[in-house]
C-alpha beads as a LAMMPS data file, in Angstrom:
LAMMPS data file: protein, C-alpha beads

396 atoms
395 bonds

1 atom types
1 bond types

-500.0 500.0 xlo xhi
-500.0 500.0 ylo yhi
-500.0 500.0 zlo zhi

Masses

1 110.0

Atoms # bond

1 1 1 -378.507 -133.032 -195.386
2 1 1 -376.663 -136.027 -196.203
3 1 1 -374.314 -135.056 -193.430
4 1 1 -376.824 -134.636 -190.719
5 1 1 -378.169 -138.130 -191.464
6 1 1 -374.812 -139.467 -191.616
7 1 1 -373.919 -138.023 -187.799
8 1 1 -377.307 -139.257 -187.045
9 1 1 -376.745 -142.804 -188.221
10 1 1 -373.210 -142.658 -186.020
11 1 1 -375.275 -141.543 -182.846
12 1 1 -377.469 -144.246 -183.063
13 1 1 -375.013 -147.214 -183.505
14 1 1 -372.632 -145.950 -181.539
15 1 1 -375.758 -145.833 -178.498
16 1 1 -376.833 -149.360 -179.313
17 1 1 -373.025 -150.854 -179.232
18 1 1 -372.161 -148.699 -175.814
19 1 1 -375.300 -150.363 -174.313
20 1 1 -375.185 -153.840 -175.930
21 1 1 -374.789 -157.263 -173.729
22 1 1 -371.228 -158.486 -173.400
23 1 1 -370.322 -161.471 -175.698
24 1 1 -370.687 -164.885 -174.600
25 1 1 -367.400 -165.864 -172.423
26 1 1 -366.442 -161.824 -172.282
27 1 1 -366.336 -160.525 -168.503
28 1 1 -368.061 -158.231 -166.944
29 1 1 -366.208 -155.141 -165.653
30 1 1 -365.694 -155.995 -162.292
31 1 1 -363.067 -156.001 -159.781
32 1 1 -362.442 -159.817 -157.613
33 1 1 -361.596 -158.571 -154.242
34 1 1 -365.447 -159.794 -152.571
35 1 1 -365.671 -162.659 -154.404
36 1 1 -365.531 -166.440 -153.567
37 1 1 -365.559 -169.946 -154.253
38 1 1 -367.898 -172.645 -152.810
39 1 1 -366.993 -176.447 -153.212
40 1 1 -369.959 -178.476 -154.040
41 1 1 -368.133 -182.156 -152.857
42 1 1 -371.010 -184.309 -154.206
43 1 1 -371.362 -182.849 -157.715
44 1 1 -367.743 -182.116 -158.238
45 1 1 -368.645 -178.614 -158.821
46 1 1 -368.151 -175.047 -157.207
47 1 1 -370.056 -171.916 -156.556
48 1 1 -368.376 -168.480 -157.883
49 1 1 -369.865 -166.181 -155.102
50 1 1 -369.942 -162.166 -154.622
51 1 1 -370.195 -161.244 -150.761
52 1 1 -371.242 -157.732 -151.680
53 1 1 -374.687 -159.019 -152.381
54 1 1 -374.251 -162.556 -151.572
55 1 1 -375.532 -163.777 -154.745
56 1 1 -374.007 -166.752 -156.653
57 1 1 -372.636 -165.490 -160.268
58 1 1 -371.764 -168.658 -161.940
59 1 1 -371.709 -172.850 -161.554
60 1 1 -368.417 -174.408 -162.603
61 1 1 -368.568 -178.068 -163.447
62 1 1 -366.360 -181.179 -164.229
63 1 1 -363.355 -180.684 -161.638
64 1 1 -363.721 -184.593 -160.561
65 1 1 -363.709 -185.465 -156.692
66 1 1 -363.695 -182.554 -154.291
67 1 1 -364.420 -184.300 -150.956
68 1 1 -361.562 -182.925 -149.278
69 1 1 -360.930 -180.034 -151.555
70 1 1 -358.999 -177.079 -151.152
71 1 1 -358.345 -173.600 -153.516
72 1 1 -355.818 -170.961 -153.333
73 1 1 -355.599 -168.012 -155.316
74 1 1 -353.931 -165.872 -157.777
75 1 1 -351.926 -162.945 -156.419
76 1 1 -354.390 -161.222 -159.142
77 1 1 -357.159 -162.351 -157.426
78 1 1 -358.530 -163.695 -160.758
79 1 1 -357.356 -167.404 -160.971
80 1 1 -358.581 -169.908 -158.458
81 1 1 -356.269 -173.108 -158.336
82 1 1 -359.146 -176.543 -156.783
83 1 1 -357.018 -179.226 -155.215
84 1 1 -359.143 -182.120 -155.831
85 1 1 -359.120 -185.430 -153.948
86 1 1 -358.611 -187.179 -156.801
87 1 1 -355.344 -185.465 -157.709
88 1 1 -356.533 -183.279 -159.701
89 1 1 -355.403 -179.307 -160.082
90 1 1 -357.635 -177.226 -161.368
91 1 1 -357.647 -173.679 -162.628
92 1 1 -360.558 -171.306 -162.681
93 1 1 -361.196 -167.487 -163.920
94 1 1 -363.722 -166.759 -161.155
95 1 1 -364.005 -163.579 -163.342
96 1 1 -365.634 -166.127 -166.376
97 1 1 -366.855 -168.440 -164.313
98 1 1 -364.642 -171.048 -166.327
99 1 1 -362.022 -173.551 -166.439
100 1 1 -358.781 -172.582 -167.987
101 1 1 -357.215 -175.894 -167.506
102 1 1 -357.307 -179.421 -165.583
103 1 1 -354.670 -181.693 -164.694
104 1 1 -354.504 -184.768 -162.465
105 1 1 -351.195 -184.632 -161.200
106 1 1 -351.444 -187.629 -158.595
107 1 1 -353.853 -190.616 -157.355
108 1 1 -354.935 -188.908 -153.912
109 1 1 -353.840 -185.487 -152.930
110 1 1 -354.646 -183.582 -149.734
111 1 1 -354.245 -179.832 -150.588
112 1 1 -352.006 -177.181 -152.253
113 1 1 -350.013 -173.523 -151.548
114 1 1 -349.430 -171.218 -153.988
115 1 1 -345.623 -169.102 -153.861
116 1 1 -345.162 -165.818 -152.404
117 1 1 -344.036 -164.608 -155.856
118 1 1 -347.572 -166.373 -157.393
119 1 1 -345.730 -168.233 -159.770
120 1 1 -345.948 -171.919 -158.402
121 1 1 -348.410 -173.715 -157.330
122 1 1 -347.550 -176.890 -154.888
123 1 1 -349.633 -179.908 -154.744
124 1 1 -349.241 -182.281 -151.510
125 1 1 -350.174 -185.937 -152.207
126 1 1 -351.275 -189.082 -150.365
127 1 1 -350.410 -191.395 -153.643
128 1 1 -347.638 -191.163 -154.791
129 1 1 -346.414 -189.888 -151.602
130 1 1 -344.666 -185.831 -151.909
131 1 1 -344.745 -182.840 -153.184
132 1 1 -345.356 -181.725 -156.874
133 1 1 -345.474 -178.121 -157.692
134 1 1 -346.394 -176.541 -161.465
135 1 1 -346.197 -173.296 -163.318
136 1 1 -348.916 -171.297 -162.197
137 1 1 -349.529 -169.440 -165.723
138 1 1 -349.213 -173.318 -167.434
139 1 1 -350.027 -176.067 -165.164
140 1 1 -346.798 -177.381 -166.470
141 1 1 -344.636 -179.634 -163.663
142 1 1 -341.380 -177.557 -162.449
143 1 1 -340.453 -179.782 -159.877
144 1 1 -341.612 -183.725 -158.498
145 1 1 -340.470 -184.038 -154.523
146 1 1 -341.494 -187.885 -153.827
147 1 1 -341.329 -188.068 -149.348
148 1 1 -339.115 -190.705 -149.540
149 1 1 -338.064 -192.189 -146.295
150 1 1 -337.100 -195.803 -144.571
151 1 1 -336.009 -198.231 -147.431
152 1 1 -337.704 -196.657 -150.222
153 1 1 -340.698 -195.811 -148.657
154 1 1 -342.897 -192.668 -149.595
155 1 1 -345.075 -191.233 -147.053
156 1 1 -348.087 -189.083 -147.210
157 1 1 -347.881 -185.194 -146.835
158 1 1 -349.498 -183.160 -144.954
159 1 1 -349.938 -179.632 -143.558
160 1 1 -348.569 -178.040 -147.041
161 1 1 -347.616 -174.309 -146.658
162 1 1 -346.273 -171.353 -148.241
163 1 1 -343.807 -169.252 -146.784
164 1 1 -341.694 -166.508 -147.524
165 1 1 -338.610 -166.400 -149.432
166 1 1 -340.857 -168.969 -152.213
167 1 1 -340.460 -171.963 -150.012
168 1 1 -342.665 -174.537 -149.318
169 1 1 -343.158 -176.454 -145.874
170 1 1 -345.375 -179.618 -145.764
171 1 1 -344.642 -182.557 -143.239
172 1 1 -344.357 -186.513 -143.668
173 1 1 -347.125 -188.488 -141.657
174 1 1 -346.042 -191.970 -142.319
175 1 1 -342.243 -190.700 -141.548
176 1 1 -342.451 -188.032 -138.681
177 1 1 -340.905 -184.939 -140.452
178 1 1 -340.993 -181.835 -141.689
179 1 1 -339.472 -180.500 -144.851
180 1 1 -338.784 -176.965 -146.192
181 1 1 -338.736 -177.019 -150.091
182 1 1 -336.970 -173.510 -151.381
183 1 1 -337.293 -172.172 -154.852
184 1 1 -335.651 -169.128 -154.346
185 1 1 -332.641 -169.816 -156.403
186 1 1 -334.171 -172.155 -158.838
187 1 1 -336.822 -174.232 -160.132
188 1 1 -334.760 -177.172 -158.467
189 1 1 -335.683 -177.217 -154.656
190 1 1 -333.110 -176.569 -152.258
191 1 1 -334.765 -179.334 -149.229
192 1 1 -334.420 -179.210 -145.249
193 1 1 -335.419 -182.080 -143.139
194 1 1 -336.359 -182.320 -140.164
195 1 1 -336.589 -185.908 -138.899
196 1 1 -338.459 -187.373 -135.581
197 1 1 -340.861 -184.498 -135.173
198 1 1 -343.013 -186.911 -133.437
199 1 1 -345.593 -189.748 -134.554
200 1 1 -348.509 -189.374 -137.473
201 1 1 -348.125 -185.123 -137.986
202 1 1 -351.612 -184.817 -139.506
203 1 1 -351.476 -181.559 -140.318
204 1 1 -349.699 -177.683 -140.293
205 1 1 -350.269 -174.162 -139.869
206 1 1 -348.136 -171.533 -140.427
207 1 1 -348.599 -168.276 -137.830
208 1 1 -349.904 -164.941 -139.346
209 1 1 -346.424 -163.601 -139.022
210 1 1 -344.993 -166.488 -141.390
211 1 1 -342.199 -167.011 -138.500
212 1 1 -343.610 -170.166 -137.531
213 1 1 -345.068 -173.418 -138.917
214 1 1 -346.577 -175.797 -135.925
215 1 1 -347.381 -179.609 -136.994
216 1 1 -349.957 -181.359 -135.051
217 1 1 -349.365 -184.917 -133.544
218 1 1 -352.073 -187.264 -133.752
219 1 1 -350.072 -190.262 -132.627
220 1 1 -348.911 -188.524 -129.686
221 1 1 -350.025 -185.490 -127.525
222 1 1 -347.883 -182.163 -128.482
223 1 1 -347.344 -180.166 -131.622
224 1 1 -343.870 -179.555 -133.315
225 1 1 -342.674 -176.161 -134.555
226 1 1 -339.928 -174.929 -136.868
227 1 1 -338.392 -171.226 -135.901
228 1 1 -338.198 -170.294 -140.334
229 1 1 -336.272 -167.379 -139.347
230 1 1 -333.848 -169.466 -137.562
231 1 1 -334.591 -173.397 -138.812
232 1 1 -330.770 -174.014 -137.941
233 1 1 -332.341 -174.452 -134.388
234 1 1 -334.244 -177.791 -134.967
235 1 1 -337.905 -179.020 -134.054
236 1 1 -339.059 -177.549 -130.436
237 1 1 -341.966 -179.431 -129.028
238 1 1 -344.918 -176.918 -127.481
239 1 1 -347.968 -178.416 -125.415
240 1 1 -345.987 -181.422 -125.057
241 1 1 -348.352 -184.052 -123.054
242 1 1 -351.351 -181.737 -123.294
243 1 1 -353.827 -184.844 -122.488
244 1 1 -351.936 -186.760 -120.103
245 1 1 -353.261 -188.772 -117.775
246 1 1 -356.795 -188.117 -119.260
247 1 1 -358.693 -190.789 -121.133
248 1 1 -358.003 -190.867 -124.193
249 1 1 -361.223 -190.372 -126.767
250 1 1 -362.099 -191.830 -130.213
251 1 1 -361.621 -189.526 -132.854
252 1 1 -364.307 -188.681 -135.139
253 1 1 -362.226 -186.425 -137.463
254 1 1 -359.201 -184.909 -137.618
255 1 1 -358.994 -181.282 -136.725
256 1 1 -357.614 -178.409 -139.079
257 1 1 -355.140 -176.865 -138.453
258 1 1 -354.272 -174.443 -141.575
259 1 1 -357.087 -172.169 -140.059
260 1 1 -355.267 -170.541 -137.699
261 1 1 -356.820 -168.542 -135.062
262 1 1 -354.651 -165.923 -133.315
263 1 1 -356.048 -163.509 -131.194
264 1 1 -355.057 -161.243 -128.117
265 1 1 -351.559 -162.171 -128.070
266 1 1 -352.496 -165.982 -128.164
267 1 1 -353.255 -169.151 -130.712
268 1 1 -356.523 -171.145 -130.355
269 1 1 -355.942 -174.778 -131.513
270 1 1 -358.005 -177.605 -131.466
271 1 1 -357.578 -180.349 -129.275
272 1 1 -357.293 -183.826 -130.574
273 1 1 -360.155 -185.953 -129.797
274 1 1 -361.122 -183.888 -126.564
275 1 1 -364.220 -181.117 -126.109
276 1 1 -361.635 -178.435 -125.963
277 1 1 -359.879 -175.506 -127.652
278 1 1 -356.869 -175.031 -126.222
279 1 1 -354.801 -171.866 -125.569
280 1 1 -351.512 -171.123 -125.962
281 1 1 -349.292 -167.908 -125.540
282 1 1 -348.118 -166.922 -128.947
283 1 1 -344.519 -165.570 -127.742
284 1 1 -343.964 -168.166 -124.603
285 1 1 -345.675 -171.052 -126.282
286 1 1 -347.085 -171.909 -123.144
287 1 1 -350.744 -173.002 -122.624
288 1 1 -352.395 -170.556 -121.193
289 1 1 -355.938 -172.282 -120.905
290 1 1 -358.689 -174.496 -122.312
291 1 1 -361.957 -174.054 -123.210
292 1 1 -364.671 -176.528 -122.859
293 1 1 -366.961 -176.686 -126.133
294 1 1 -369.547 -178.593 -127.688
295 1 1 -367.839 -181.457 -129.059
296 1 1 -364.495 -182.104 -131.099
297 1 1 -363.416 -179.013 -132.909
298 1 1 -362.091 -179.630 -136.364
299 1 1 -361.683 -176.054 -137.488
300 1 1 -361.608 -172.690 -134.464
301 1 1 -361.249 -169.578 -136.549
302 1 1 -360.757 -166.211 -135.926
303 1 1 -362.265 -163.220 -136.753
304 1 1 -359.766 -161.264 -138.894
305 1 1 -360.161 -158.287 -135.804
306 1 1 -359.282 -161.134 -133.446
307 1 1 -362.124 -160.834 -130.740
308 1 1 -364.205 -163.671 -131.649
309 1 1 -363.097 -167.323 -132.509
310 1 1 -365.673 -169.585 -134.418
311 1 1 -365.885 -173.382 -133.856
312 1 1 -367.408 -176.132 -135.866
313 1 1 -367.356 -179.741 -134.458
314 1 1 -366.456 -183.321 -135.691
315 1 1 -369.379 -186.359 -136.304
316 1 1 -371.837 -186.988 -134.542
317 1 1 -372.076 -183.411 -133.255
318 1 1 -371.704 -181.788 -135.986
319 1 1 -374.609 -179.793 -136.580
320 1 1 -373.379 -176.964 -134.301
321 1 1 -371.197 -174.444 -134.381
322 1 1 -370.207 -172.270 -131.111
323 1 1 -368.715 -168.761 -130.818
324 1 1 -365.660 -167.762 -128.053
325 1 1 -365.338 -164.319 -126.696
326 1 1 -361.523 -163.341 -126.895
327 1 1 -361.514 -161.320 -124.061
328 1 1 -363.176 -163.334 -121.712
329 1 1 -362.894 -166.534 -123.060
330 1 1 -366.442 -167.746 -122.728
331 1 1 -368.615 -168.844 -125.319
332 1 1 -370.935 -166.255 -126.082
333 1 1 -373.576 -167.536 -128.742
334 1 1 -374.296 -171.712 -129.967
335 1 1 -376.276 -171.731 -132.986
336 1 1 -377.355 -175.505 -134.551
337 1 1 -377.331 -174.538 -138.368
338 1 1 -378.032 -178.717 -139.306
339 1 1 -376.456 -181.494 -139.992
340 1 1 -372.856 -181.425 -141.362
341 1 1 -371.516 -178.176 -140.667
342 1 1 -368.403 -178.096 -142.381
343 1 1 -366.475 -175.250 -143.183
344 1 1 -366.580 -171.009 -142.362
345 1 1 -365.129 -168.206 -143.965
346 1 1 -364.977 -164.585 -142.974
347 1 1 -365.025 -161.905 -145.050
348 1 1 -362.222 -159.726 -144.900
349 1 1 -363.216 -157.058 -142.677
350 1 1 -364.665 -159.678 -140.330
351 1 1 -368.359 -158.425 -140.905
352 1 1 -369.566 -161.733 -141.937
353 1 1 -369.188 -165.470 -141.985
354 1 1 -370.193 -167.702 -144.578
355 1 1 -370.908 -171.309 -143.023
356 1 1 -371.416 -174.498 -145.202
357 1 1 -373.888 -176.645 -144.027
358 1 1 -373.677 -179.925 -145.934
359 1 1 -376.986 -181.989 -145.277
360 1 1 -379.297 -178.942 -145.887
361 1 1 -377.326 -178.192 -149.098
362 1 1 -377.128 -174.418 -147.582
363 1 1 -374.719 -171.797 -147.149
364 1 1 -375.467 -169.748 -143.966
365 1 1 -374.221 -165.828 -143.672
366 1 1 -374.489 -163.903 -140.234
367 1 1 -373.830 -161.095 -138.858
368 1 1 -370.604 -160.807 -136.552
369 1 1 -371.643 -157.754 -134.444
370 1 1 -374.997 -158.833 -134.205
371 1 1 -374.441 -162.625 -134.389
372 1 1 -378.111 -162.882 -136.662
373 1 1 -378.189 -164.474 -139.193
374 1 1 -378.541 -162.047 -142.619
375 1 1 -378.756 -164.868 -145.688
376 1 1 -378.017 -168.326 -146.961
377 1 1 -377.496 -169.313 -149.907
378 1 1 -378.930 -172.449 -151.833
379 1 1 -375.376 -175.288 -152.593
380 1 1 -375.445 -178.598 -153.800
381 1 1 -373.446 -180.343 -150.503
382 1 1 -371.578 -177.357 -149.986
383 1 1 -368.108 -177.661 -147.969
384 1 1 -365.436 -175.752 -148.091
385 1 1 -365.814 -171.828 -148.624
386 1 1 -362.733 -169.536 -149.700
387 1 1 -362.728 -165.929 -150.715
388 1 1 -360.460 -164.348 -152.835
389 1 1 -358.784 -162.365 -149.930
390 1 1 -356.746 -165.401 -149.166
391 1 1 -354.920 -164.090 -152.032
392 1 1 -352.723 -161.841 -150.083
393 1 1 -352.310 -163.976 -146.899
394 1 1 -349.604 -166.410 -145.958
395 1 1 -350.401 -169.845 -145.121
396 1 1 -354.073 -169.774 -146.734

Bonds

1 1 1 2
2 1 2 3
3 1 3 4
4 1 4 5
5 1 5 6
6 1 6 7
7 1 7 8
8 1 8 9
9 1 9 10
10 1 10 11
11 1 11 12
12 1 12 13
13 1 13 14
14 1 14 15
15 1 15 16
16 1 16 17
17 1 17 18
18 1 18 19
19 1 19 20
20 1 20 21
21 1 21 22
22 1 22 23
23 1 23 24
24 1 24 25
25 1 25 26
26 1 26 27
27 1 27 28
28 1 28 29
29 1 29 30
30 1 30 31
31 1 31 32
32 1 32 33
33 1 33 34
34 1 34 35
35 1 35 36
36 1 36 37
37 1 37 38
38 1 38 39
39 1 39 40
40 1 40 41
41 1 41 42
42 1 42 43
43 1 43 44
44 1 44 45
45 1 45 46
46 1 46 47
47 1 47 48
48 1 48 49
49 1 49 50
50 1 50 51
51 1 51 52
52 1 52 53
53 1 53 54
54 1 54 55
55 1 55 56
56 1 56 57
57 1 57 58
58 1 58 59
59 1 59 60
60 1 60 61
61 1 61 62
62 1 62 63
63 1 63 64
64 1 64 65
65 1 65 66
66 1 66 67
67 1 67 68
68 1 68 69
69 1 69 70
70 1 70 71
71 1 71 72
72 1 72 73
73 1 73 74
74 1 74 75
75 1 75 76
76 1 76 77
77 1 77 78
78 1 78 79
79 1 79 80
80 1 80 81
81 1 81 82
82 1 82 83
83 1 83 84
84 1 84 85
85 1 85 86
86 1 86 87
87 1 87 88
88 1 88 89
89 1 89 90
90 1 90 91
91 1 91 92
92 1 92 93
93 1 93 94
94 1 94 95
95 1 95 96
96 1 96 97
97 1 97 98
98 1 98 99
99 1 99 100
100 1 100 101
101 1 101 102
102 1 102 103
103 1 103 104
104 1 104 105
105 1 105 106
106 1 106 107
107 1 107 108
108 1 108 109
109 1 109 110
110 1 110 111
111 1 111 112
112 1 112 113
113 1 113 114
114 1 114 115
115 1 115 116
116 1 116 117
117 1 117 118
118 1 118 119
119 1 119 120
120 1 120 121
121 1 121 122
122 1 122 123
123 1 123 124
124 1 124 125
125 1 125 126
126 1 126 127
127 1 127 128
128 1 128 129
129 1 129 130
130 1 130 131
131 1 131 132
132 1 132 133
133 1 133 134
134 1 134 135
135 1 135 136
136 1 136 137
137 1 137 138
138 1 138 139
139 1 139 140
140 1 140 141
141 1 141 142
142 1 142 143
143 1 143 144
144 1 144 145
145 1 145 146
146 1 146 147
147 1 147 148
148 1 148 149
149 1 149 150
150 1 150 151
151 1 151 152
152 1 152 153
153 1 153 154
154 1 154 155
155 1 155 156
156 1 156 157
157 1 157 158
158 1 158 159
159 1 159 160
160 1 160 161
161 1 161 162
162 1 162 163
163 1 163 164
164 1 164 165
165 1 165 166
166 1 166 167
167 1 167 168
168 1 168 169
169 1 169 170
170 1 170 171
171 1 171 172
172 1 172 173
173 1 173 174
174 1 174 175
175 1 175 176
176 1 176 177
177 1 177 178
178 1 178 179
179 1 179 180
180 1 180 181
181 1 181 182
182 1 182 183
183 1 183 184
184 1 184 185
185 1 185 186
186 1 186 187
187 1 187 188
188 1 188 189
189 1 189 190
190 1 190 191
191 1 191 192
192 1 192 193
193 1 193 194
194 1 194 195
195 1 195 196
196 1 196 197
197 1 197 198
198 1 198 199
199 1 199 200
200 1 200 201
201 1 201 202
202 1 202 203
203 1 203 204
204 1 204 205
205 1 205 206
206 1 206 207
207 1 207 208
208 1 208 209
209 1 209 210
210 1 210 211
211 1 211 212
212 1 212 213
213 1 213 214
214 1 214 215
215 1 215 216
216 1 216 217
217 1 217 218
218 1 218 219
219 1 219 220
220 1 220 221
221 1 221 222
222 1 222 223
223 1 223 224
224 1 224 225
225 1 225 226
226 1 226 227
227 1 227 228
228 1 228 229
229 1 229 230
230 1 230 231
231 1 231 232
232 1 232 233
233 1 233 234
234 1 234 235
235 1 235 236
236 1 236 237
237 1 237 238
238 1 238 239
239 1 239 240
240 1 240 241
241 1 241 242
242 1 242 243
243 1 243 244
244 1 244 245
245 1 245 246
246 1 246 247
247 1 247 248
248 1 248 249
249 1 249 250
250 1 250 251
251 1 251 252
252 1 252 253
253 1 253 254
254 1 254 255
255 1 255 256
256 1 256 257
257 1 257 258
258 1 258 259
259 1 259 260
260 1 260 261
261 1 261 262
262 1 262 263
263 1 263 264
264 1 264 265
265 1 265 266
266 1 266 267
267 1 267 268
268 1 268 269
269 1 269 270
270 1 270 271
271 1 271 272
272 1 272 273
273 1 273 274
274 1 274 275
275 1 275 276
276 1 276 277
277 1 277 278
278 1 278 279
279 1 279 280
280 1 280 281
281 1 281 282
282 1 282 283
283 1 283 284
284 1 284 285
285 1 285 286
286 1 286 287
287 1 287 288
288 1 288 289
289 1 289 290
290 1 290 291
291 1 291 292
292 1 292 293
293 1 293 294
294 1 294 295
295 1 295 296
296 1 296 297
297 1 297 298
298 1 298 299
299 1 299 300
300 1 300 301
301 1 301 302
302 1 302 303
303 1 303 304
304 1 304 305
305 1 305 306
306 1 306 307
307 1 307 308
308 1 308 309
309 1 309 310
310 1 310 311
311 1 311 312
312 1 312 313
313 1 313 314
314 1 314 315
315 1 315 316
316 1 316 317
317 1 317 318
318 1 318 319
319 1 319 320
320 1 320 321
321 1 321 322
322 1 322 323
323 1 323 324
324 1 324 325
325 1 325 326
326 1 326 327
327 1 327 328
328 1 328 329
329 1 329 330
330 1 330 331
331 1 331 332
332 1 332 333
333 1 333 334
334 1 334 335
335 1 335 336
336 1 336 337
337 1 337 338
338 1 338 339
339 1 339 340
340 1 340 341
341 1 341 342
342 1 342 343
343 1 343 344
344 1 344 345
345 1 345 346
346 1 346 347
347 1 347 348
348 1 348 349
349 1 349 350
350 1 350 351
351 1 351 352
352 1 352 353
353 1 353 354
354 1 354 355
355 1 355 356
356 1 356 357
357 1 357 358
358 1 358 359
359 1 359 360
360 1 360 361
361 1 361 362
362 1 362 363
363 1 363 364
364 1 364 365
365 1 365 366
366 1 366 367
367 1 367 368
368 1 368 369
369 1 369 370
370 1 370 371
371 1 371 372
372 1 372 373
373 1 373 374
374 1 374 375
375 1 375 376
376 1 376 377
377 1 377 378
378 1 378 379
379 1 379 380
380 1 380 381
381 1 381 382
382 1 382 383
383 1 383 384
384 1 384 385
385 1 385 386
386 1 386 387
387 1 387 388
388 1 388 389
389 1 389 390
390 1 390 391
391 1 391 392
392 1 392 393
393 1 393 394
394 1 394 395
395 1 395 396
């Protein structure tokens, strides 16, 4: 009897521990690969997002100024690292919906890159001018690259990168370079310059293939590329006097250029300060056209299939956002989400995009085939989106 009471007894707590709430801070079973994080700039707070369901799973708050902030992610897909505007770097488990740890590495930084190995994280900064890059487990400093140039000068940097091999590529606005920073033997960089690239680059992609890293020239029309399988060849200029002879416009904002789009063989870039999205041919480097649009683009994205490119638009017409047709080139849908449209995101299979609408403190979802709109989601001035998935791209 006493047996049969005592199995009994073991049924019954063993049913009521199997089936009891996680403890407090304890995650949820879960894999990371569809979810996301959503900056809220004015609250110095982000959104931990699932795109499964679209539903927001947790608020994060206290990571300091994120008006022009940027995340990257851990090779895990657990860890997202916030590059503050303040200088700060912050690490997340988007899995806890928590801060692991803060540090403000600088007085005005611009953006970050995480290595190919996912053991360093870079940091670019405005003040003090450079590069600083930290453990990624630790937050601890490895290496401090100041952009010196001129008679002890530091400029800003810009357009910071990852690339294969665990370099880094970032350029110098205030000094007209490009730099390669290479960790691949050694906490201690290994550093390739690349001097008069052209005036003010304001910012860099790398291509999808990693071969490539283009710097934009806003004091100048034409971009500047770096060959990184062959970066004994130099700086070649592409689109080299793409506006001459035009007008030139004032710009509203600079355009983005660590979005890249390529699609059907080609790149889609936005132009500086003009209505355009220019083409080029991804092998010749050639343009190949330009497409009239709204207003100034700041970011054109591609679909990750490559048959659509979506374009949001600088102040004061920012409250659109237009989609291009690969194939034919044309725009094929506008849609006028509100005021302050400023950042989209695909999900990885393309099916959706996830659009920040500032001013309406919204984030909009649609539907790529169908071009409806399926959701939003309620943000406190949302701005930039980023989904884990960057995790296992180069240059993102």
């Amino acid at each position: 009897m006493k047996i049969k009471y005592f199995i009994h007894a073991f049924v019954f707590v063993f049913a009521v521990i199997a089936h009891a709430p996680a403890f407090a801070g304890e995650a949820e079973i879960r894999g990371s690969g569809d979810l996301g994080v959503i900056i809220e700039r004015a609250s110095g707070s982000v959104q931990i997002i699932e795109t499964t369901n679209r539903t927001k799973l947790f608020s994060v708050d206290g990571l300091g100024d994120l008006s022009h902030a940027s995340v990257v992610f851990s090779r895990d897909q657990r860890y997202a690292f916030v590059f503050g505007r303040d200088g700060g770097l912050t690490k997340i488990d988007v899995l806890l919906g928590k801060i692991v740890k803060r540090v403000v590495q600088g007085g005005n930084a611009i953006g970050g890159a995480i290595s190919q190995d996912g053991k360093l994280v870079a940091v670019s900064n405005y003040k003090p001018g450079g590069v600083r890059v930290f453990d990624a487990q630790t937050l601890e400093m490895v290496a401090d690259i100041p952009a010196s140039y001129g008679d002890g000068l530091l400029s800003k940097t810009v357009g910071l990168v990852d690339a294969p091999g665990n370099r880094f590529v970032f350029s110098l606005y205030d000094a007209g370079e490009t730099w390669i920073a290479d960790f691949s033997k050694s906490s201690t960089p290994q550093i390739t310059k690349f001097k008069n690239i052209g005036l003010q680059p304001y910012d860099g992609l790398i291509t999808p293939d990693a071969r490539y890293y283009i710097a934009g020239l806003f004091g100048e029309d034409g971009l500047a590329m770096v060959d990184l399988w062959h970066p004994e060849n130099g700086v070649k200029r592409i689109l080299d006097g793409y506006g001459r002879g035009e007008e030139p416009l004032p710009v509203y904002k600079m355009p983005h250029l660590e979005g890249w789009a390529q699609a059907g063989g080609n790149l889609f870039l936005p132009a500086i300060g003009r209505h355009e999205v220019l083409v080029v041919n991804a092998t010749t480097w050639a343009e190949v056209a330009r497409i009239p649009v709204h207003g100034q683009p700041v970011f054109a994205m591609a679909r990750p299939d490559g048959r659509q490119i979506w374009v949001n638009f600088a102040h004061p017409l920012n409250d659109v956002v237009q989609v291009i047709d690969v194939d034919t080139m044309q725009i094929i849908k506008t849609y006028k989400p509100g005021r302050a449209v400023l950042h989209m995101e695909f999900t990885p299979r393309g099916e959706q995009v996830w659009i920040s609408v500032r001013d309406r403190n919204v984030v909009e979802i649609y539907d790529t085939r169908t071009l409806e709109k399926i959701s939003e989601l309620p943000a406190n001035t949302p701005s930039g989106i980023f989904l884990t998935a960057r995790a296992a791209k180069t240059g993102l």
